[in-house]
C-alpha positions as CSV (number, residue, x, y, z in Angstrom):
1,X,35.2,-86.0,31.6
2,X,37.1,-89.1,32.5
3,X,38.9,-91.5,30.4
4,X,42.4,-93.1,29.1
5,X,43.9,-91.9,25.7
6,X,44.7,-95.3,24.7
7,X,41.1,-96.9,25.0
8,X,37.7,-95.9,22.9
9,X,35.5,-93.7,23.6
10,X,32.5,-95.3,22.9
11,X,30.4,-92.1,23.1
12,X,33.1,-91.1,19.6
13,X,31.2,-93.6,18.1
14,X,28.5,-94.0,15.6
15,X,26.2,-97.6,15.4
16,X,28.2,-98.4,12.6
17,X,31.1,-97.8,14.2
18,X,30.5,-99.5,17.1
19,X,29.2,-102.3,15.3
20,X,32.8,-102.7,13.7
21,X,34.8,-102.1,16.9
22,X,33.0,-105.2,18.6
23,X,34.1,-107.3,15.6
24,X,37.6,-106.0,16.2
25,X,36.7,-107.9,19.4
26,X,35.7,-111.2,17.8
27,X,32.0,-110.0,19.1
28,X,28.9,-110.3,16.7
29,X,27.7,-107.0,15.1
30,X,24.9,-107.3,17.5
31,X,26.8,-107.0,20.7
32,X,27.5,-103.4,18.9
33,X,23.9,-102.3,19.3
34,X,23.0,-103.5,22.6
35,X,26.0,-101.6,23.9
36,X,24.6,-98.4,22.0
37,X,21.2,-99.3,23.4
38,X,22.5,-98.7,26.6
39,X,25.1,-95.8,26.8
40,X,22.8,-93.1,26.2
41,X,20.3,-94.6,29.1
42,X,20.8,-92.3,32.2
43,X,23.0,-93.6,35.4
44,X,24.6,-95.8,32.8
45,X,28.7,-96.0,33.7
46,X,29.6,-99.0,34.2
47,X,29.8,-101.5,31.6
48,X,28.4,-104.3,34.0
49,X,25.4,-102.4,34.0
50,X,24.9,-103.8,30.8
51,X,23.2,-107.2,31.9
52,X,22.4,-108.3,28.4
53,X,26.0,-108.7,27.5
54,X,27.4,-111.9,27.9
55,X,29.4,-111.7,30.9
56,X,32.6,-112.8,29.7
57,X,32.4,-109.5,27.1
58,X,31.5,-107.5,30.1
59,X,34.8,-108.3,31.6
60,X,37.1,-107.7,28.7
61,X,35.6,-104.4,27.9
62,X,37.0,-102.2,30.4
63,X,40.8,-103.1,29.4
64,X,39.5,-101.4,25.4
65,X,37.0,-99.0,25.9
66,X,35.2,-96.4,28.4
67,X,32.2,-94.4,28.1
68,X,32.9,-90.5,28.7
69,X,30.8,-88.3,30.2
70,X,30.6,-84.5,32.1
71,X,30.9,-84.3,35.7
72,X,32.6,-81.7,37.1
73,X,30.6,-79.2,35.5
74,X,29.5,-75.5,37.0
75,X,25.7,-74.0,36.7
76,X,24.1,-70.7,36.8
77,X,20.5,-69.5,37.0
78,X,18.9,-66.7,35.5
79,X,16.0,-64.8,37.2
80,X,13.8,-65.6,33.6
81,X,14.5,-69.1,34.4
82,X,17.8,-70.7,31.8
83,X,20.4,-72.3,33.0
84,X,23.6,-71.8,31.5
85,X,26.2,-74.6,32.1
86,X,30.0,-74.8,32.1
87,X,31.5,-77.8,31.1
88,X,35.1,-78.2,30.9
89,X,37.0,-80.3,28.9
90,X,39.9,-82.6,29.7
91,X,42.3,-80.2,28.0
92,X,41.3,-77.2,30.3
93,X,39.2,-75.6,28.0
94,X,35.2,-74.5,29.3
95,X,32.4,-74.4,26.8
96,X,29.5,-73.6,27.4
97,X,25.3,-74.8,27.0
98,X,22.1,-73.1,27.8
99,X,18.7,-74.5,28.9
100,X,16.1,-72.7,27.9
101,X,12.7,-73.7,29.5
102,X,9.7,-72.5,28.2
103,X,5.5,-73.4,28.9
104,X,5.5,-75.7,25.6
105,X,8.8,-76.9,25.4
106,X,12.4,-77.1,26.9
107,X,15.3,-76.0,24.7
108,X,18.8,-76.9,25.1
109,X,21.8,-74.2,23.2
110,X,24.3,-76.7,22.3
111,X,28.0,-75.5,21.3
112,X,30.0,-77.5,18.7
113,X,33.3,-75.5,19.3
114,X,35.7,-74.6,21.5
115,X,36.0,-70.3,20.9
116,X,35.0,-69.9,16.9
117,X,36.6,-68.6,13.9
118,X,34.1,-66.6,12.4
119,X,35.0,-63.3,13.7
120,X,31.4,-62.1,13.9
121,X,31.7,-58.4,15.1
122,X,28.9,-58.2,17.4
123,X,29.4,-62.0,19.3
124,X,31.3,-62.3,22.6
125,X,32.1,-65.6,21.7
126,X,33.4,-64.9,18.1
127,X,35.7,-62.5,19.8
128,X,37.6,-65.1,21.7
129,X,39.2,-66.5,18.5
130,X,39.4,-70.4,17.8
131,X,40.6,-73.0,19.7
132,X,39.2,-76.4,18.3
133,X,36.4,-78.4,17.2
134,X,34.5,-80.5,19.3
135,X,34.6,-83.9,19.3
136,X,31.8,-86.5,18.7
137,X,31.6,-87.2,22.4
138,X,31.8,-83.6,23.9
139,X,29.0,-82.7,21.6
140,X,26.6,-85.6,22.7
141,X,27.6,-85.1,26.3
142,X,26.7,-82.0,27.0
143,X,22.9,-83.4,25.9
144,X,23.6,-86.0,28.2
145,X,24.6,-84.2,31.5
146,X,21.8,-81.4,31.0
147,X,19.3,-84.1,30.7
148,X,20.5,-85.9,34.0
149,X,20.9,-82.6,35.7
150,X,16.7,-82.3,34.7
151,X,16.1,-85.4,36.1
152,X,17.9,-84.5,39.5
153,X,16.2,-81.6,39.6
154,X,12.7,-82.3,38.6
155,X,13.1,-79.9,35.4
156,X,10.9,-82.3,33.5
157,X,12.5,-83.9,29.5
158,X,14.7,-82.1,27.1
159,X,12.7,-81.3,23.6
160,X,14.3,-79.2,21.4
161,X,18.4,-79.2,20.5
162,X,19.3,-75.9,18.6
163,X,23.3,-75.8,17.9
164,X,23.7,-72.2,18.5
165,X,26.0,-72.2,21.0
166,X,30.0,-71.7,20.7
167,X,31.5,-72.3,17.8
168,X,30.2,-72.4,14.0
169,X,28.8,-76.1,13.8
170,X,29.1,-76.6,10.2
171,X,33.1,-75.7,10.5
172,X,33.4,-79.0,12.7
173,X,30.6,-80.5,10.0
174,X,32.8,-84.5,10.4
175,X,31.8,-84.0,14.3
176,X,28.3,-82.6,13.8
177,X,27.4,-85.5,11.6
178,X,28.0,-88.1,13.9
179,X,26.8,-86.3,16.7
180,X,23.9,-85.8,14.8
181,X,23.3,-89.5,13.9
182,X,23.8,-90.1,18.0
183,X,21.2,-87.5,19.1
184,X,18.7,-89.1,16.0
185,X,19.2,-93.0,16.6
186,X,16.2,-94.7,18.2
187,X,18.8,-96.3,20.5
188,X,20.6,-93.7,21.2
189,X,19.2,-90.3,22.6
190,X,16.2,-91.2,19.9
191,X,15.0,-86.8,19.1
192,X,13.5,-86.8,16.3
193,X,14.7,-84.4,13.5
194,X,12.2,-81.8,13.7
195,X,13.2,-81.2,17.1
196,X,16.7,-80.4,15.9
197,X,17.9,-77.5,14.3
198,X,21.5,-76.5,13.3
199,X,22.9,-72.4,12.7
200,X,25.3,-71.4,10.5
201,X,26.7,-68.0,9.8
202,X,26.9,-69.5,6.0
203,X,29.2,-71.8,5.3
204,X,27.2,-72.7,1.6
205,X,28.9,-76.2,0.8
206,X,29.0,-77.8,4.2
207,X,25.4,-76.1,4.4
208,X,24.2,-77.9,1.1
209,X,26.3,-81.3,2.8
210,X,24.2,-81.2,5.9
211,X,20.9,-81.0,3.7
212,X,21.9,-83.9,1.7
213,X,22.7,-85.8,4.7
214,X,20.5,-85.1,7.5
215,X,16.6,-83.9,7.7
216,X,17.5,-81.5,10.8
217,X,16.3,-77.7,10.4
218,X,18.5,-75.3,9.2
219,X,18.8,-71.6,10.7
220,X,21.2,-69.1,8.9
221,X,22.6,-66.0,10.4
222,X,22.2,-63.2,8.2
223,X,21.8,-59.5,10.0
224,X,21.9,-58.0,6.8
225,X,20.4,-57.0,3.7
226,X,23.6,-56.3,1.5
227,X,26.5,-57.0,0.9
228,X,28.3,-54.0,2.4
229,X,26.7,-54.0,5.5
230,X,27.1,-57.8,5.9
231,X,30.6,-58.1,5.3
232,X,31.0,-55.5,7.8
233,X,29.1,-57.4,10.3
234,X,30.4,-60.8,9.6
235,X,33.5,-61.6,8.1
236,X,32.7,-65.0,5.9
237,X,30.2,-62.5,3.6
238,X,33.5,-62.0,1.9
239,X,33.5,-65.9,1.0
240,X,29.9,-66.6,0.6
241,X,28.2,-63.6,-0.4
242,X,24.2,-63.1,0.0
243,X,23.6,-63.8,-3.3
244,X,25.7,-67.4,-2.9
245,X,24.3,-67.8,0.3
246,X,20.3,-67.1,-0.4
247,X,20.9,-69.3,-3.9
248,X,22.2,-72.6,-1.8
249,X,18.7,-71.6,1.0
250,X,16.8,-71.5,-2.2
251,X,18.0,-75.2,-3.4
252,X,18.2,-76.4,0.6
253,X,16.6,-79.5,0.5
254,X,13.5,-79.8,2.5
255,X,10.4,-81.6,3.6
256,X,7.5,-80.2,2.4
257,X,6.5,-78.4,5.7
258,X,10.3,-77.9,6.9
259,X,11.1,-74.0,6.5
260,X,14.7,-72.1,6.7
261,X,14.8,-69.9,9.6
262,X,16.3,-66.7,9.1
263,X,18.2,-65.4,12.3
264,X,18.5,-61.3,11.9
265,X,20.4,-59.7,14.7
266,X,19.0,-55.9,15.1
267,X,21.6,-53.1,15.9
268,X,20.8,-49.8,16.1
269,X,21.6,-47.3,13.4
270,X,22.9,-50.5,11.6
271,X,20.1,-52.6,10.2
272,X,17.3,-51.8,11.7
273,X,16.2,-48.9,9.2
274,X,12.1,-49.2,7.6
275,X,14.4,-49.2,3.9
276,X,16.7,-51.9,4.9
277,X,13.6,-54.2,6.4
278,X,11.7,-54.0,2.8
279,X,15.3,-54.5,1.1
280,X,15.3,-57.9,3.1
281,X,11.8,-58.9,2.0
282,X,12.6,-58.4,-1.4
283,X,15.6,-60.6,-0.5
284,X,14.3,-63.6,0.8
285,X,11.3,-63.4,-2.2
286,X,11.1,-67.2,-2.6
287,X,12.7,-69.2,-0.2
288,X,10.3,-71.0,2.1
289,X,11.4,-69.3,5.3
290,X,10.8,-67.7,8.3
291,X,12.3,-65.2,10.3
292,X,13.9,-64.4,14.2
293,X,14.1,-61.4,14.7
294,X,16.0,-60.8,17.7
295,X,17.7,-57.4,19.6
296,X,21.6,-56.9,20.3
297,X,22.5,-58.9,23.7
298,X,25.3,-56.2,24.8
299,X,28.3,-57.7,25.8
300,X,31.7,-56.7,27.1
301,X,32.9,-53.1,24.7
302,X,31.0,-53.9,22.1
303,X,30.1,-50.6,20.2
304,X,26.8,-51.9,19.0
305,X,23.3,-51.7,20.9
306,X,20.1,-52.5,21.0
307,X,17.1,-50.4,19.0
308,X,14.4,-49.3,20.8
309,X,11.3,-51.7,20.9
310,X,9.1,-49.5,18.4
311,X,11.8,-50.2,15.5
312,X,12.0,-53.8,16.2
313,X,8.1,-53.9,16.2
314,X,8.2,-51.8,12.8
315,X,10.6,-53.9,11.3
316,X,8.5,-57.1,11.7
317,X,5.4,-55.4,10.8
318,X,7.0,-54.3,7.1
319,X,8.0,-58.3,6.7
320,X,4.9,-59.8,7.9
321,X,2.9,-57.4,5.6
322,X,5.1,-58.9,2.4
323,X,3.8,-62.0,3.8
324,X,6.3,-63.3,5.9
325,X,6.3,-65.5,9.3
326,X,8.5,-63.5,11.7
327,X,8.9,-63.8,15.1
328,X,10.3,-61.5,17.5
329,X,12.7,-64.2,19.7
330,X,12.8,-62.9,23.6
331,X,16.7,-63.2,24.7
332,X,16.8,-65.5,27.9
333,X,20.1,-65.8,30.3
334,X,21.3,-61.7,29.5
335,X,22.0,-61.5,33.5
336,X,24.2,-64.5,33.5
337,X,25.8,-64.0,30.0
338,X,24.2,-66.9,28.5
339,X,21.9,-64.7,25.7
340,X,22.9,-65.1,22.3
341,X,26.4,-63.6,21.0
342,X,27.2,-64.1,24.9
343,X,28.6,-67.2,25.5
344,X,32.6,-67.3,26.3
345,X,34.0,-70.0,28.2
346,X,37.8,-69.6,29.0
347,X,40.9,-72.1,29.1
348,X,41.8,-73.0,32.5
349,X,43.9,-70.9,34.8
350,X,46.8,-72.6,36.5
Protein backbone atom coordinates (compact mmCIF):
# COMPACT_ATOMS: atom_id res chain seq x y z
CA UNK A 1 0.00 0.00 0.00
CA UNK A 2 1.22 3.49 -0.43
CA UNK A 3 0.73 6.49 1.55
CA UNK A 4 2.18 9.31 4.11
CA UNK A 5 1.59 8.94 7.89
CA UNK A 6 0.71 12.53 8.24
CA UNK A 7 -2.22 12.64 5.64
CA UNK A 8 -5.83 10.68 5.70
CA UNK A 9 -6.51 7.82 4.47
CA UNK A 10 -9.58 8.28 3.02
CA UNK A 11 -10.30 4.52 2.56
CA UNK A 12 -10.08 4.79 7.06
CA UNK A 13 -13.08 6.53 6.52
CA UNK A 14 -16.73 6.03 6.92
CA UNK A 15 -19.50 8.63 4.88
CA UNK A 16 -19.83 10.25 8.06
CA UNK A 17 -16.56 10.65 8.52
CA UNK A 18 -15.66 11.87 5.39
CA UNK A 19 -18.45 14.09 5.32
CA UNK A 20 -16.75 15.81 8.52
CA UNK A 21 -13.15 15.82 7.22
CA UNK A 22 -14.35 17.91 4.09
CA UNK A 23 -15.76 20.47 6.49
CA UNK A 24 -12.43 20.44 8.33
CA UNK A 25 -11.64 21.75 4.73
CA UNK A 26 -14.20 24.57 4.60
CA UNK A 27 -15.90 22.03 1.88
CA UNK A 28 -19.81 21.36 1.97
CA UNK A 29 -20.89 17.95 3.49
CA UNK A 30 -21.63 17.01 -0.03
CA UNK A 31 -18.19 17.25 -1.49
CA UNK A 32 -17.85 14.23 1.28
CA UNK A 33 -20.10 11.92 -0.69
CA UNK A 34 -18.99 12.50 -4.08
CA UNK A 35 -15.47 11.73 -2.99
CA UNK A 36 -16.88 8.41 -1.42
CA UNK A 37 -18.82 7.89 -4.61
CA UNK A 38 -15.81 7.61 -6.29
CA UNK A 39 -12.94 5.85 -4.28
CA UNK A 40 -14.39 2.51 -4.36
CA UNK A 41 -14.97 2.87 -8.44
CA UNK A 42 -12.11 0.67 -10.03
CA UNK A 43 -8.82 2.49 -11.66
CA UNK A 44 -9.78 5.26 -9.32
CA UNK A 45 -6.15 6.85 -7.82
CA UNK A 46 -5.91 9.97 -8.53
CA UNK A 47 -7.98 12.49 -7.01
CA UNK A 48 -8.23 14.41 -10.46
CA UNK A 49 -10.02 11.63 -11.60
CA UNK A 50 -12.67 12.98 -9.69
CA UNK A 51 -14.14 15.44 -12.37
CA UNK A 52 -17.17 16.44 -10.39
CA UNK A 53 -15.07 18.12 -7.72
CA UNK A 54 -14.62 21.61 -8.16
CA UNK A 55 -11.19 21.94 -9.39
CA UNK A 56 -9.82 24.13 -6.97
CA UNK A 57 -10.72 21.21 -4.13
CA UNK A 58 -9.06 18.85 -6.48
CA UNK A 59 -5.85 20.68 -6.05
CA UNK A 60 -5.73 21.04 -2.38
CA UNK A 61 -6.55 17.50 -1.69
CA UNK A 62 -3.39 15.80 -2.31
CA UNK A 63 -1.34 18.08 0.32
CA UNK A 64 -4.33 16.31 3.24
CA UNK A 65 -5.29 13.15 2.11
CA UNK A 66 -4.50 9.92 -0.16
CA UNK A 67 -6.47 6.98 -1.01
CA UNK A 68 -4.60 3.52 -0.06
CA UNK A 69 -4.77 0.65 -1.94
CA UNK A 70 -2.78 -3.06 -2.47
CA UNK A 71 -0.38 -3.36 -5.13
CA UNK A 72 2.43 -5.34 -4.66
CA UNK A 73 0.60 -8.28 -3.80
CA UNK A 74 1.57 -12.16 -4.67
CA UNK A 75 -1.17 -14.90 -6.06
CA UNK A 76 -1.47 -18.60 -6.10
CA UNK A 77 -3.78 -20.98 -7.93
CA UNK A 78 -5.19 -24.01 -6.90
CA UNK A 79 -5.86 -26.94 -9.32
CA UNK A 80 -9.92 -26.78 -7.94
CA UNK A 81 -9.83 -23.34 -9.05
CA UNK A 82 -9.32 -20.47 -5.62
CA UNK A 83 -6.96 -18.17 -5.52
CA UNK A 84 -5.33 -17.34 -2.52
CA UNK A 85 -3.67 -13.86 -2.31
CA UNK A 86 -0.83 -12.30 -0.24
CA UNK A 87 -1.02 -8.92 0.54
CA UNK A 88 1.48 -7.32 2.58
CA UNK A 89 1.15 -4.57 4.64
CA UNK A 90 3.27 -1.41 5.04
CA UNK A 91 4.69 -2.68 8.28
CA UNK A 92 6.00 -6.01 6.71
CA UNK A 93 3.45 -8.00 7.81
CA UNK A 94 1.44 -10.56 4.87
CA UNK A 95 -2.10 -11.46 5.35
CA UNK A 96 -3.82 -13.34 3.52
CA UNK A 97 -7.48 -13.67 1.25
CA UNK A 98 -9.01 -16.48 -0.68
CA UNK A 99 -11.30 -16.44 -3.83
CA UNK A 100 -13.37 -18.98 -3.93
CA UNK A 101 -15.30 -19.35 -7.41
CA UNK A 102 -17.95 -21.48 -7.67
CA UNK A 103 -20.98 -22.14 -10.79
CA UNK A 104 -23.60 -19.84 -8.73
CA UNK A 105 -21.46 -17.47 -7.10
CA UNK A 106 -17.89 -16.13 -6.40
CA UNK A 107 -16.78 -15.98 -2.78
CA UNK A 108 -14.07 -13.89 -1.36
CA UNK A 109 -12.34 -15.22 2.47
CA UNK A 110 -11.56 -12.00 3.95
CA UNK A 111 -9.10 -11.70 7.00
CA UNK A 112 -9.64 -9.01 9.66
CA UNK A 113 -6.24 -9.69 11.49
CA UNK A 114 -2.89 -9.84 11.31
CA UNK A 115 -1.98 -13.68 13.08
CA UNK A 116 -5.04 -14.11 15.82
CA UNK A 117 -5.27 -14.56 19.40
CA UNK A 118 -7.62 -17.27 19.75
CA UNK A 119 -5.37 -20.07 20.10
CA UNK A 120 -7.69 -22.50 18.32
CA UNK A 121 -5.72 -25.94 18.48
CA UNK A 122 -6.42 -27.31 15.14
CA UNK A 123 -5.85 -23.62 12.99
CA UNK A 124 -2.46 -22.87 11.27
CA UNK A 125 -3.27 -19.49 11.59
CA UNK A 126 -4.24 -19.48 15.31
CA UNK A 127 -0.95 -21.01 15.86
CA UNK A 128 1.08 -18.00 14.69
CA UNK A 129 0.00 -15.87 17.74
CA UNK A 130 -1.22 -12.21 17.38
CA UNK A 131 0.11 -9.46 15.81
CA UNK A 132 -2.65 -6.71 15.33
CA UNK A 133 -5.92 -5.75 14.07
CA UNK A 134 -6.60 -4.59 10.80
CA UNK A 135 -7.34 -1.40 10.03
CA UNK A 136 -10.51 0.07 8.26
CA UNK A 137 -8.59 0.39 5.06
CA UNK A 138 -6.63 -3.02 4.88
CA UNK A 139 -9.92 -4.66 5.38
CA UNK A 140 -11.82 -2.90 2.46
CA UNK A 141 -8.67 -3.24 0.30
CA UNK A 142 -8.22 -6.48 0.10
CA UNK A 143 -12.07 -6.47 -1.49
CA UNK A 144 -10.86 -3.98 -3.60
CA UNK A 145 -7.68 -5.48 -5.25
CA UNK A 146 -9.43 -9.02 -5.62
CA UNK A 147 -12.09 -7.38 -7.48
CA UNK A 148 -9.61 -5.52 -9.89
CA UNK A 149 -7.55 -8.56 -10.17
CA UNK A 150 -11.21 -10.26 -11.65
CA UNK A 151 -11.56 -7.70 -13.84
CA UNK A 152 -7.96 -8.04 -15.33
CA UNK A 153 -8.48 -11.45 -15.55
CA UNK A 154 -11.85 -11.89 -16.92
CA UNK A 155 -12.89 -13.81 -13.50
CA UNK A 156 -16.35 -12.29 -13.77
CA UNK A 157 -17.89 -9.95 -10.16
CA UNK A 158 -17.22 -10.67 -6.61
CA UNK A 159 -20.70 -11.89 -4.71
CA UNK A 160 -20.30 -13.20 -1.47
CA UNK A 161 -17.72 -11.68 1.40
CA UNK A 162 -17.40 -14.23 4.33
CA UNK A 163 -14.69 -12.91 7.09
CA UNK A 164 -13.22 -16.13 7.73
CA UNK A 165 -9.90 -15.43 7.04
CA UNK A 166 -6.99 -14.44 9.64
CA UNK A 167 -7.72 -13.23 12.61
CA UNK A 168 -11.08 -13.33 14.84
CA UNK A 169 -13.18 -10.36 13.23
CA UNK A 170 -15.22 -9.62 16.17
CA UNK A 171 -11.75 -9.02 18.33
CA UNK A 172 -11.07 -6.01 15.90
CA UNK A 173 -15.14 -5.37 16.10
CA UNK A 174 -14.28 -0.96 15.92
CA UNK A 175 -12.54 -1.97 12.38
CA UNK A 176 -15.07 -4.53 11.30
CA UNK A 177 -17.87 -2.01 11.73
CA UNK A 178 -16.68 0.49 9.59
CA UNK A 179 -15.41 -1.80 7.19
CA UNK A 180 -18.68 -3.16 7.23
CA UNK A 181 -20.53 0.11 6.68
CA UNK A 182 -17.90 0.60 3.52
CA UNK A 183 -18.58 -2.85 1.91
CA UNK A 184 -22.68 -1.96 2.58
CA UNK A 185 -22.91 1.77 1.29
CA UNK A 186 -24.65 2.13 -2.03
CA UNK A 187 -21.66 4.43 -2.84
CA UNK A 188 -19.22 2.58 -1.71
CA UNK A 189 -18.64 -1.12 -2.78
CA UNK A 190 -22.75 -1.19 -2.46
CA UNK A 191 -23.02 -5.64 -1.31
CA UNK A 192 -25.88 -6.06 0.09
CA UNK A 193 -26.03 -7.64 3.63
CA UNK A 194 -27.20 -11.02 2.74
CA UNK A 195 -24.23 -11.35 0.79
CA UNK A 196 -22.10 -10.83 3.89
CA UNK A 197 -21.44 -12.98 6.57
CA UNK A 198 -19.08 -12.55 9.54
CA UNK A 199 -17.37 -15.83 11.88
CA UNK A 200 -16.64 -15.80 15.19
CA UNK A 201 -15.11 -18.46 17.39
CA UNK A 202 -17.59 -16.75 20.16
CA UNK A 203 -16.86 -13.70 21.36
CA UNK A 204 -20.86 -13.33 23.00
CA UNK A 205 -20.95 -9.41 23.58
CA UNK A 206 -19.18 -8.13 20.55
CA UNK A 207 -21.35 -11.04 18.87
CA UNK A 208 -24.74 -9.50 20.40
CA UNK A 209 -22.98 -5.76 19.30
CA UNK A 210 -22.68 -6.76 15.69
CA UNK A 211 -26.40 -7.94 15.67
CA UNK A 212 -27.64 -4.80 17.05
CA UNK A 213 -25.68 -2.99 14.58
CA UNK A 214 -25.45 -4.53 11.31
CA UNK A 215 -27.95 -7.09 9.37
CA UNK A 216 -24.82 -9.14 8.06
CA UNK A 217 -25.05 -13.09 8.72
CA UNK A 218 -23.51 -14.48 11.47
CA UNK A 219 -21.44 -17.92 11.48
CA UNK A 220 -20.12 -19.33 14.87
CA UNK A 221 -17.34 -21.75 15.21
CA UNK A 222 -18.31 -24.47 17.46
CA UNK A 223 -16.58 -28.13 16.88
CA UNK A 224 -18.09 -29.21 19.87
CA UNK A 225 -20.86 -30.57 21.69
CA UNK A 226 -19.59 -29.90 25.38
CA UNK A 227 -17.90 -28.21 27.31
CA UNK A 228 -14.85 -30.45 27.87
CA UNK A 229 -14.25 -31.19 24.60
CA UNK A 230 -14.66 -27.52 23.43
CA UNK A 231 -12.41 -25.96 25.72
CA UNK A 232 -9.97 -28.38 24.68
CA UNK A 233 -10.44 -27.51 21.16
CA UNK A 234 -10.66 -23.80 21.53
CA UNK A 235 -9.41 -21.82 24.15
CA UNK A 236 -12.22 -18.86 24.64
CA UNK A 237 -14.93 -21.88 25.72
CA UNK A 238 -13.27 -21.12 29.06
CA UNK A 239 -14.78 -17.41 28.73
CA UNK A 240 -17.88 -17.98 26.85
CA UNK A 241 -19.06 -21.32 27.57
CA UNK A 242 -21.72 -23.21 25.16
CA UNK A 243 -24.34 -22.64 27.30
CA UNK A 244 -23.47 -18.54 27.13
CA UNK A 245 -22.63 -18.91 23.67
CA UNK A 246 -25.97 -20.87 22.25
CA UNK A 247 -28.14 -18.37 24.83
CA UNK A 248 -26.69 -15.03 23.00
CA UNK A 249 -27.40 -17.42 19.10
CA UNK A 250 -30.72 -17.89 20.58
CA UNK A 251 -31.49 -13.98 21.20
CA UNK A 252 -29.24 -13.06 17.91
CA UNK A 253 -31.25 -10.71 16.27
CA UNK A 254 -32.42 -11.64 12.88
CA UNK A 255 -34.60 -11.20 9.89
CA UNK A 256 -37.14 -13.49 9.55
CA UNK A 257 -35.46 -15.65 6.86
CA UNK A 258 -31.74 -14.88 8.20
CA UNK A 259 -30.44 -18.23 9.95
CA UNK A 260 -27.10 -18.69 12.31
CA UNK A 261 -24.71 -20.85 10.58
CA UNK A 262 -23.15 -23.32 12.66
CA UNK A 263 -19.45 -24.06 11.46
CA UNK A 264 -18.40 -27.70 13.06
CA UNK A 265 -14.91 -28.72 12.26
CA UNK A 266 -14.80 -32.80 12.22
CA UNK A 267 -11.59 -34.50 13.78
CA UNK A 268 -11.22 -37.93 14.00
CA UNK A 269 -11.62 -39.79 17.24
CA UNK A 270 -12.55 -36.21 18.57
CA UNK A 271 -16.06 -35.12 17.54
CA UNK A 272 -17.09 -37.05 15.02
CA UNK A 273 -18.72 -39.97 17.18
CA UNK A 274 -22.85 -41.01 16.12
CA UNK A 275 -23.33 -39.96 20.34
CA UNK A 276 -21.68 -36.70 20.07
CA UNK A 277 -23.68 -35.69 16.62
CA UNK A 278 -27.21 -36.33 18.45
CA UNK A 279 -25.73 -34.51 21.67
CA UNK A 280 -25.31 -31.48 19.14
CA UNK A 281 -28.85 -31.73 17.87
CA UNK A 282 -30.18 -31.70 21.12
CA UNK A 283 -27.95 -28.64 21.46
CA UNK A 284 -28.83 -26.40 19.01
CA UNK A 285 -32.91 -27.46 19.74
CA UNK A 286 -34.25 -23.92 18.92
CA UNK A 287 -32.10 -21.72 17.39
CA UNK A 288 -32.95 -20.98 13.74
CA UNK A 289 -29.77 -22.44 12.26
CA UNK A 290 -27.97 -24.29 10.00
CA UNK A 291 -25.07 -26.26 9.93
CA UNK A 292 -21.27 -26.61 7.87
CA UNK A 293 -20.09 -29.39 8.36
CA UNK A 294 -16.68 -29.50 7.17
CA UNK A 295 -13.41 -32.10 7.53
CA UNK A 296 -9.93 -31.22 9.24
CA UNK A 297 -7.66 -29.33 6.52
CA UNK A 298 -4.23 -30.86 7.86
CA UNK A 299 -1.65 -28.50 8.33
CA UNK A 300 1.89 -28.30 9.37
CA UNK A 301 2.28 -31.04 12.91
CA UNK A 302 -0.94 -30.85 13.80
CA UNK A 303 -1.91 -34.14 15.63
CA UNK A 304 -5.48 -33.95 14.39
CA UNK A 305 -6.90 -35.54 11.04
CA UNK A 306 -9.50 -35.95 9.05
CA UNK A 307 -12.51 -38.84 9.51
CA UNK A 308 -13.12 -40.90 6.90
CA UNK A 309 -16.03 -39.80 4.47
CA UNK A 310 -18.67 -42.53 5.80
CA UNK A 311 -18.55 -40.69 9.51
CA UNK A 312 -18.92 -37.32 8.07
CA UNK A 313 -21.81 -38.59 5.87
CA UNK A 314 -23.26 -40.36 9.20
CA UNK A 315 -22.94 -37.45 11.20
CA UNK A 316 -25.08 -35.20 8.87
CA UNK A 317 -27.56 -37.79 8.34
CA UNK A 318 -28.25 -38.04 12.38
CA UNK A 319 -28.74 -33.91 12.20
CA UNK A 320 -30.77 -33.73 9.20
CA UNK A 321 -33.06 -36.59 10.51
CA UNK A 322 -33.70 -34.16 13.92
CA UNK A 323 -34.58 -31.79 11.26
CA UNK A 324 -31.79 -29.87 10.65
CA UNK A 325 -30.25 -28.00 7.39
CA UNK A 326 -26.64 -29.23 7.15
CA UNK A 327 -24.36 -29.02 4.60
CA UNK A 328 -21.23 -30.80 4.04
CA UNK A 329 -18.77 -27.62 2.88
CA UNK A 330 -16.05 -29.06 0.27
CA UNK A 331 -12.50 -27.44 1.44
CA UNK A 332 -11.07 -25.39 -1.67
CA UNK A 333 -7.24 -24.14 -1.90
CA UNK A 334 -5.79 -27.44 0.52
CA UNK A 335 -2.77 -27.69 -2.23
CA UNK A 336 -1.80 -24.08 -1.85
CA UNK A 337 -2.66 -23.76 1.92
CA UNK A 338 -5.46 -21.56 1.50
CA UNK A 339 -8.35 -24.18 3.09
CA UNK A 340 -9.71 -23.25 6.20
CA UNK A 341 -7.52 -23.40 9.54
CA UNK A 342 -4.70 -22.85 6.72
CA UNK A 343 -3.98 -19.48 6.19
CA UNK A 344 -0.56 -18.05 7.73
CA UNK A 345 1.04 -15.15 6.27
CA UNK A 346 4.47 -14.18 7.80
CA UNK A 347 6.26 -10.77 8.82
CA UNK A 348 8.76 -9.88 6.38
CA UNK A 349 12.31 -11.20 6.26
CA UNK A 350 15.05 -8.69 5.98
Amino acid sequence: MTGTEEKTDLKNLTQDELVTFVESLGQPAFRGRQILAWIYRPGITDFEQMTDLAKEFRAILPAHAYMSRFTDYVTEVSRDGAVKFGFRLDDGFVIESVLIPEEDRKTLCVSSQAGCAMGCRFCLTGSMGFTRNLTRAEIVNQICAVRDWMLDHDGGELTNIVFMGMGEPLANLANLLGALSLLTEQRGLNFSTRRITVSTCGLVPQMLELGRKTKVNLAVSLHAADNKSRSALMPINDRYPLEELLMACRNYPQKKRQRVMFEYTLLAGINDSAETAQRLAELLRDIPCKVNLLSMNEAGDQKYTSPPHDRVLQFQKILRDAGYTVFIRQSRGADISAACGQLAGREKQT
